[in-house]
C-alpha positions in Angstrom: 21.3 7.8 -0.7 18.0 6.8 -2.6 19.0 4.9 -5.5 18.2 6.7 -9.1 14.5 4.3 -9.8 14.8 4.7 -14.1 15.8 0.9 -14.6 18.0 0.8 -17.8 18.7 -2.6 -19.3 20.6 -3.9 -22.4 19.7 -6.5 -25.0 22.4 -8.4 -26.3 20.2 -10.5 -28.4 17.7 -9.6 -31.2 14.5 -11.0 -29.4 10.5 -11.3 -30.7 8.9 -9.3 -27.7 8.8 -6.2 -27.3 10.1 -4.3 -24.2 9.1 -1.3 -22.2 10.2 0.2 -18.7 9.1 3.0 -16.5 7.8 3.1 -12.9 4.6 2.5 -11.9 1.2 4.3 -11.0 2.3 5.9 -7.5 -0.7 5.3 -5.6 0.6 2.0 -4.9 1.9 2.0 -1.5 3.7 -0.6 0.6 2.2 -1.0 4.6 2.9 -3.6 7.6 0.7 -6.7 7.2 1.2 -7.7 10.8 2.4 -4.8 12.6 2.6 -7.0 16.1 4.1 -9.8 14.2 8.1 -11.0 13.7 9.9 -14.2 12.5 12.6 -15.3 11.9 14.6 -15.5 9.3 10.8 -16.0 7.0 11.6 -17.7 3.3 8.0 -18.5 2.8 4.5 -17.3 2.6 1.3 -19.7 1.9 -2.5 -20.1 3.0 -4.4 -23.4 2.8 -7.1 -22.3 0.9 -9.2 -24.2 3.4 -11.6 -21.8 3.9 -9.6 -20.9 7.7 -8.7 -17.0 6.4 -5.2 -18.5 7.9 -1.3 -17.2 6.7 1.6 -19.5 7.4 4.9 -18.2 7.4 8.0 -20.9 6.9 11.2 -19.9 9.0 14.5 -21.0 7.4 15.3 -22.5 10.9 13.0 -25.2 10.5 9.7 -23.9 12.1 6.4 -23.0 10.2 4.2 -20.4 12.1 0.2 -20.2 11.3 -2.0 -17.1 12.8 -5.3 -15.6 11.3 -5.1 -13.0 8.4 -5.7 -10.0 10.7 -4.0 -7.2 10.8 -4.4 -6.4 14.7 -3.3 -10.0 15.6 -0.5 -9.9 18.2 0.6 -13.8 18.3 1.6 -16.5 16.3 1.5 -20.4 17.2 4.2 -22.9 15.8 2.4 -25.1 13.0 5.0 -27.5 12.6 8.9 -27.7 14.4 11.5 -29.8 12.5 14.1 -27.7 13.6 15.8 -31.5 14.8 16.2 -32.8 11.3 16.3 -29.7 8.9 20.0 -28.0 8.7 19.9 -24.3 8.0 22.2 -21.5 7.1 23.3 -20.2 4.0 21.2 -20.9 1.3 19.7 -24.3 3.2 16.9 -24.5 5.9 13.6 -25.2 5.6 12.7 -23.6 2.2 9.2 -24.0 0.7 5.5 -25.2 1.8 2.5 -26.8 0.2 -0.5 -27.3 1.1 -2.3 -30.3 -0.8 -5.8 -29.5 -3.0 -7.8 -31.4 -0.6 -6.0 -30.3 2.6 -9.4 -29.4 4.0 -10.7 -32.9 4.0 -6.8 -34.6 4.0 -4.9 -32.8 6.1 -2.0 -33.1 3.9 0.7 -30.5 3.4 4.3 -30.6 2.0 7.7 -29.1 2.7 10.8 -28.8 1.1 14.1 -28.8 3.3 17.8 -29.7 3.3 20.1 -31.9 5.4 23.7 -32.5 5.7 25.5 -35.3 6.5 24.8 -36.2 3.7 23.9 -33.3 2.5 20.6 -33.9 0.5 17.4 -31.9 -0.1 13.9 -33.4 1.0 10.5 -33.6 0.0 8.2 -35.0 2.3 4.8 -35.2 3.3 3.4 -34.1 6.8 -0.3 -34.2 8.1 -1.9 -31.8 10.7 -3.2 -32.7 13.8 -7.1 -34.0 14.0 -7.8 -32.5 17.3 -5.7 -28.9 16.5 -5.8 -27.3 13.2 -3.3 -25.1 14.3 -0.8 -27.8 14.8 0.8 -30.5 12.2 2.3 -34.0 13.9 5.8 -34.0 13.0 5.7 -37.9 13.7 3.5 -37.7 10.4 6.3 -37.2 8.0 6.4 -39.3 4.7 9.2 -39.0 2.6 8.5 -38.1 -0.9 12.1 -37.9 -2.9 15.7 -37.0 -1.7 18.0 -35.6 -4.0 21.4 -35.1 -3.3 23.5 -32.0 -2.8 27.1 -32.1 -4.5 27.3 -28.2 -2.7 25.7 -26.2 0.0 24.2 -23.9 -2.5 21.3 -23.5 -4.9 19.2 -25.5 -3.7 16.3 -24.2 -5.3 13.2 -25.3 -2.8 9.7 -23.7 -4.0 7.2 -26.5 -4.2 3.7 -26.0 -5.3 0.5 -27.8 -7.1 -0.2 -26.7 -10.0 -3.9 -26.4 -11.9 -3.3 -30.2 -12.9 -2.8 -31.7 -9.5 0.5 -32.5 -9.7 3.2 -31.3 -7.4 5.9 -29.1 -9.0 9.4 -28.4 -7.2 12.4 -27.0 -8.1 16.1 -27.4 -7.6 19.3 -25.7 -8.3 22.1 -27.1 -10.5 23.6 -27.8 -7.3 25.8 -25.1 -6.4 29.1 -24.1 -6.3 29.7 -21.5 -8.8 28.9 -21.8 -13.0 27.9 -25.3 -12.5 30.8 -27.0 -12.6 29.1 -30.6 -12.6 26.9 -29.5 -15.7 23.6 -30.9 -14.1 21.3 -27.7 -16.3 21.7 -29.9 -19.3 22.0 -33.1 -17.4 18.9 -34.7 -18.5 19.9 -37.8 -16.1 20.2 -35.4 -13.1 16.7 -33.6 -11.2 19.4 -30.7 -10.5 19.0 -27.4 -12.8 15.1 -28.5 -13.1 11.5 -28.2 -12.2 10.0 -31.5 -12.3 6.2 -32.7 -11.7 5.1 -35.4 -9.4 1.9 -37.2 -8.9 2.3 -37.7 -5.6 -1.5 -39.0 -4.7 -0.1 -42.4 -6.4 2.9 -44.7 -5.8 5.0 -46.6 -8.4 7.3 -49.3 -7.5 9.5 -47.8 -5.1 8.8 -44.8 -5.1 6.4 -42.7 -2.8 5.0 -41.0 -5.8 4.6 -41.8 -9.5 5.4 -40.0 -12.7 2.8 -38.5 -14.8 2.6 -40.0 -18.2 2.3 -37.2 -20.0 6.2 -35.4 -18.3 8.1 -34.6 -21.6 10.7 -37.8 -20.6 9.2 -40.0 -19.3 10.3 -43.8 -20.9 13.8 -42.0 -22.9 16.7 -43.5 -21.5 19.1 -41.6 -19.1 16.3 -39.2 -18.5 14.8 -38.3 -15.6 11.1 -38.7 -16.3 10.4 -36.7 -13.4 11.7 -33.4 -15.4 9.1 -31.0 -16.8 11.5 -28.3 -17.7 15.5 -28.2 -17.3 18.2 -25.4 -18.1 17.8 -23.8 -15.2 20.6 -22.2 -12.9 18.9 -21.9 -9.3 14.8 -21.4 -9.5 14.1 -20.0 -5.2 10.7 -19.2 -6.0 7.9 -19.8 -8.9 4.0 -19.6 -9.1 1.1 -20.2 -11.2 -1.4 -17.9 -13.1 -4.3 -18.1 -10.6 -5.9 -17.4 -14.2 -4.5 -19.1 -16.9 -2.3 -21.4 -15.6 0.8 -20.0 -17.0 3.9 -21.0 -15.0 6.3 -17.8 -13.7 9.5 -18.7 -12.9 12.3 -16.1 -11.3 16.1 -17.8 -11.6 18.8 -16.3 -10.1 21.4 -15.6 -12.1 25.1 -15.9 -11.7 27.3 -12.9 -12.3 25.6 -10.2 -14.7 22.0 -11.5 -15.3 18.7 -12.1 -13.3 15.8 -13.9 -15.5 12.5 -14.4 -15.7 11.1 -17.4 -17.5 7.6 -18.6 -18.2 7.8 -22.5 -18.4 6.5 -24.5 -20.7 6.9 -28.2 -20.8 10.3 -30.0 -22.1 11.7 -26.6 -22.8 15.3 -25.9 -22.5 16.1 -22.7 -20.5 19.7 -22.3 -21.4 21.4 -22.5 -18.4 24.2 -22.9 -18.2 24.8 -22.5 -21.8 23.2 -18.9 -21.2 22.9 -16.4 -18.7 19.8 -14.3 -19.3 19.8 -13.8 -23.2 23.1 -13.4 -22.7 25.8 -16.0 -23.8 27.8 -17.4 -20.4 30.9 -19.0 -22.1 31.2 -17.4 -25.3 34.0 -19.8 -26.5 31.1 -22.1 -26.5 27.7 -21.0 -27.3 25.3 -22.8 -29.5 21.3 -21.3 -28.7 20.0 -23.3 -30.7 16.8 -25.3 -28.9 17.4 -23.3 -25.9 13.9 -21.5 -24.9 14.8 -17.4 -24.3 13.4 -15.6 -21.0 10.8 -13.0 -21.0 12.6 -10.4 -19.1 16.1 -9.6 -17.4 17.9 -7.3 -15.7 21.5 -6.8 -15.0 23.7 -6.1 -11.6 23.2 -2.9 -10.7 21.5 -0.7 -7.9 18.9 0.1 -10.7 18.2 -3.8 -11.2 19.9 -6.0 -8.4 21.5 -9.3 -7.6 19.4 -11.7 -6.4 16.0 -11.9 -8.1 13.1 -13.0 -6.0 10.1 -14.7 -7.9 6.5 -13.2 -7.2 2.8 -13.5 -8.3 0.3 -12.1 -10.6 -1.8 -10.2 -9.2 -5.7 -10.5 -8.6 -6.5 -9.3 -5.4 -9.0 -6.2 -4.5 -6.6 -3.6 -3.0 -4.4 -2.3 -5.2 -6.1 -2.7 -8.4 -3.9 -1.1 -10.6 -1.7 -4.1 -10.3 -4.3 -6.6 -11.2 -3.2 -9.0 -13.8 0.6 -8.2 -13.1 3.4 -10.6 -12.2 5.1 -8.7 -8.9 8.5 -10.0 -8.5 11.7 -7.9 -6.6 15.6 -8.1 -6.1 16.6 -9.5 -2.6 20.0 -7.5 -2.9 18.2 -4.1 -4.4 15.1 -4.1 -2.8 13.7 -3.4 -6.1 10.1 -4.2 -6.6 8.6 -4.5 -10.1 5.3 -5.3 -12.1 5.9 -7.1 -15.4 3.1 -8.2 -17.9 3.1 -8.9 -21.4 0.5 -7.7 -23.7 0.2 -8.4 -27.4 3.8 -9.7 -27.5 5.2 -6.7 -25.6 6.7 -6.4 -22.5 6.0 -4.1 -20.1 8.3 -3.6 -16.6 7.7 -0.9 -14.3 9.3 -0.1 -11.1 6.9 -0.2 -8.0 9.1 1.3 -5.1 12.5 1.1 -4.2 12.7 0.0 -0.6 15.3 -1.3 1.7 14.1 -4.6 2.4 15.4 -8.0 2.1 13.1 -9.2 -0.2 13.0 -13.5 0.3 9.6 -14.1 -1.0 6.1 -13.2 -1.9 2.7 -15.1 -0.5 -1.1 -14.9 -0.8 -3.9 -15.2 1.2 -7.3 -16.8 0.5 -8.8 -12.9 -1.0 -5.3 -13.0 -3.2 -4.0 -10.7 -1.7 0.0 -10.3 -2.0 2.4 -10.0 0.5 6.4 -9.9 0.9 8.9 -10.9 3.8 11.8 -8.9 4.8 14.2 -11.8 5.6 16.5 -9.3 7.8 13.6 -7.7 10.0 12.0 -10.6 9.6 8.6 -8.1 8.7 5.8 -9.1 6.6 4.7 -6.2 4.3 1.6 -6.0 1.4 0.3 -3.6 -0.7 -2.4 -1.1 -1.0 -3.6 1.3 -3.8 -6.8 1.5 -5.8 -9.1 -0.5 -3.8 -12.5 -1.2 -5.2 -14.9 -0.5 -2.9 -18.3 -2.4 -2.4 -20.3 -0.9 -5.3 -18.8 -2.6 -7.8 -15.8 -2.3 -10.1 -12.9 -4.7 -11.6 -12.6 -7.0 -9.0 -16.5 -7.3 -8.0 -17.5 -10.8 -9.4 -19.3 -10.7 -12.7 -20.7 -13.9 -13.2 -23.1 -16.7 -11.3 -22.2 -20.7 -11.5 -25.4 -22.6 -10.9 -25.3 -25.8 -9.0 -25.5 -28.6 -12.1 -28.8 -30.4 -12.4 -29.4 -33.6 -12.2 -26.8 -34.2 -8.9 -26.4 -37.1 -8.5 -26.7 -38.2 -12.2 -26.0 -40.9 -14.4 -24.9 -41.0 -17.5 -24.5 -36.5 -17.8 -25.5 -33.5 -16.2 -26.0 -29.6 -16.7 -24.0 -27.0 -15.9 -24.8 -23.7 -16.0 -23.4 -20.0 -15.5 -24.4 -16.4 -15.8 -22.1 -13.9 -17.3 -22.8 -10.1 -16.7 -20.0 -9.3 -19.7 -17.9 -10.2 -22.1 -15.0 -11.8 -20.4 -12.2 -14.7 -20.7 -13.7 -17.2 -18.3 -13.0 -21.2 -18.2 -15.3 -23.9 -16.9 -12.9 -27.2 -15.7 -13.8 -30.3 -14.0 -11.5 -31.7 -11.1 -11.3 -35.1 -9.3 -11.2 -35.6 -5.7 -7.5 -35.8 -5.9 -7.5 -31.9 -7.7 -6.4 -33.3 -11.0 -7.9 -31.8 -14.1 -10.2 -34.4 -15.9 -12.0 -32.0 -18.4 -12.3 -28.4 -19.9 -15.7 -27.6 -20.8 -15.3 -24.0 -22.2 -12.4 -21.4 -22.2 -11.9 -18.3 -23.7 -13.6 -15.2 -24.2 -17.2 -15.8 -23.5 -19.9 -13.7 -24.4 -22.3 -12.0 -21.8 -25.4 -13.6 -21.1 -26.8 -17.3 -20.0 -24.7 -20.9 -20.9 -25.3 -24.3 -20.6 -23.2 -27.3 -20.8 -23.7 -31.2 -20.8 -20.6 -33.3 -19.4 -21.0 -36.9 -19.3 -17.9 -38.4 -17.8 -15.9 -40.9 -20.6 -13.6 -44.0 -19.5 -14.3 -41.9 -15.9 -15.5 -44.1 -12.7 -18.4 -43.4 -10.6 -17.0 -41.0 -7.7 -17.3 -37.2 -6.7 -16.1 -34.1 -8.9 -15.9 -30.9 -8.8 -16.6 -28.4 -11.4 -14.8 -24.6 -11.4 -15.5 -21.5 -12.8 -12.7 -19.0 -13.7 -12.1 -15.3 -14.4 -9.4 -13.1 -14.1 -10.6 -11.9 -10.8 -12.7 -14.2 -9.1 -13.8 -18.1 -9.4 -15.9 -20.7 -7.5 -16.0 -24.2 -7.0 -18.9 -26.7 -6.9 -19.3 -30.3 -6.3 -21.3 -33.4 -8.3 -21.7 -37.0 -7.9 -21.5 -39.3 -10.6 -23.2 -42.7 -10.3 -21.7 -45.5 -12.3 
């Protein structure tokens, strides 16, 4: 029977957005990505953004695959095989890639996974071949962090690099069911959190350090590691390609699924809270605790099992640009959310009867989604914008700065074609933000810029242009 696709959802709390539902514009469509292509069990979708036009799809097994973003292709070739120290089943396996800002040059990428006996999670550090680009050396592993597993479940496992450079993971509150051992408000524990690493340094003993900046860092029995806590079991977030805003999709436990956008130190309730909702009334004090922007119950019109997306700014189904696209595991449910001038809006996409274990992108932003059962990769078409112009067609020209090399400042210089929000950042050779030159909305026309680098040592930077749509990426030398 196809499910009834008005979503209907209840508010127990008086909150400041403003909501709206309804489905979507119905020229969106859902198609086979690769047609000639299967996997196994897939929980993960990621490109390199090397240049290589490559996917790479993480099976829960232990196995990533890598083949070329092309439609017709007809086989896959096994990336890395840790299938010997990753255990799998359940809600554990080999759960979430990343690929490192300089991966091109490095060769580094990272992988979350979980073991048993004992039964820990793992962060570690793998590099890919320098004779095959196609294949990693699982000999190269470097351990990052291990984090121990009281319970076989949420386990959280998305890791990623955010605008900053640093690497951002999450974990569950450790599992078993209403988190028994209180780790989402254990400030001493990395369970129920999403910390952030810098994981191009070392400190002491550790195979990373701690930024200085992480909202704990020097408080005793705190985790300094912790950029946001709160949180019951976080399978998949992402960052604003744009703005940098932080999505987060946490499963929920009995009644509510939750969307969060995370902001640093911020206390997301759990497990205090479920949704807006109170989860022990007998003891609920909201004070502090930071609200979600959207939920949605259990139910065939919502779901079960929410499944954490991306906004949107890819070129074929334009309608959807500037959306966060997220769906329901259980439902199949597939939604676009965004939230303009302090409202809300959710729409239903399509109802479908897939498995929904996570979203990817590939180098043109483009947006796909794995069936976990079929083991399918799907994406999605609609209002392309053709070659003529149009939304998505870049509007804007970054000049290479002048003098290059130069000592002590240089120029930097873009073209706008209209008014538009657009940022200018400068970026290190280890992808950390050093500066912001300009962000906003800019007006159309001709700008120029001096940077002259401050307390900053003689190396090579790079300097980005953004826009909702599009940006590009140039490099300078600085002679000290």
């Amino acid at each position: 029977m196809k499910l009834n696709k008005k979503l209907t959802f209840s508010l127990a709390v008086v909150f400041p957005l403003l909501f709206a539902v309804g489905n979507t514009n119905a020229q969106t469509k859902i198609v086979e990505a690769f047609p000639n292509l299967s996997f196994s069990s897939p929980v993960d979708i990621q490109n390199a953004s090397d240049g290589s036009n490559r996917i790479f799809v993480v099976e829960q097994r232990g196995i990533i695959k890598v083949f070329p973003d092309d439609s017709t292709i007809n086989a896959s070739q096994i990336f890395l095989d840790i299938t010997d120290r990753v255990s799998s089943g359940g809600e554990m396996g080999l759960l979430g890639l990343a690929f490192h800002p300089l991966f091109k040059s490095n060769g580094y990428f990272y992988v979350d996974y979980t073991t048993s006996n004992p039964r820990k999670t793992v962060i570690s550090r793998f590099q890919v071949s320098p004779v095959n680009a196609n294949s990693a050396n699982a000999s190269s592993e470097k351990i990052i962090l291990e984090v121990s597993q009281p319970y076989s479940n949420h386990n959280g496992g998305q890791i990623s690099f955010g605008p900053d450079g640093y690497l951002y993971a999450s974990f569950g509150d450790g599992g078993s069911g209403g988190d028994p051992d209180g780790n989402g408000q254990n400030l001493n524990s990395l369970l129920g959190s999403i910390i952030r690493i810098d994981v191009n340094n070392s400190s002491g003993n550790l195979n990373y350090s701690i930024p200085s900046d992480n909202p704990f860092v020097g408080l005793p029995d705190h985790r300094g590691e912790i950029y946001a806590y709160g949180l019951r079991n976080v399978w998949r977030f992402s960052f604003d390609n744009f703005n940098g805003n932080l999505w987060a999709a946490d499963v929920g436990q009995g009644l509510w699924e939750e969307i969060d956008l995370i902001k640093k130190g911020k206390n997301y309730g759990w497990n205090i809270m479920e949704g807006f909702h109170c989860y022990n009334a007998s003891s609920c004090d909201t004070n502090g605790l930071t609200k979600p922007v959207w939920e949605y119950g259990h139910n065939p019109q919502g779901g079960y099992s929410i499944t954490g997306g991306y906004v949107y700014y890819g070129t074929n189904a334009s309608e959807l640009t500037g959306k966060y696209i997220y769906g329901d595991y259980v439902s199949g449910n597939i939604w676009s959310l965004d939230i303009t001038n302090g409202i809300v809006n959710n729409r239903l996409i399509q109802n479908t009867s897939y498995n929904i274990s996570t979203f990817g992108k590939d180098e043109k932003n483009e947006l796909f989604f794995a069936d976990y059962s079929q083991g399918k990769i799907y994406k999605f078409t609609g209002d392309k914008v053709n070659s003529t112009g149009g939304i998505n067609q870049p509007t804007f020209k970054l000049k290479q700065n002048y003098p290059n090399p130069f000592n002590p400042n240089t120029t930097i210089e873009f073209t706008l074609e209209k008014d538009q929000n657009a940022k200018v950042e400068i970026f290190n050779t280890l992808g950390q933000l050093v500066d912001v030159l300009i962000s906003g909305t800019i007006k159309k026309g001709s700008h120029s810029f001096q940077w002259r680098p401050v307390n900053t040592a003689g190396s090579i930077y790079y300097y980005k242009l953004t826009t909702k749509i599009h940006s590009v990426i140039k490099k300078m030398v600085y002679l000290k």
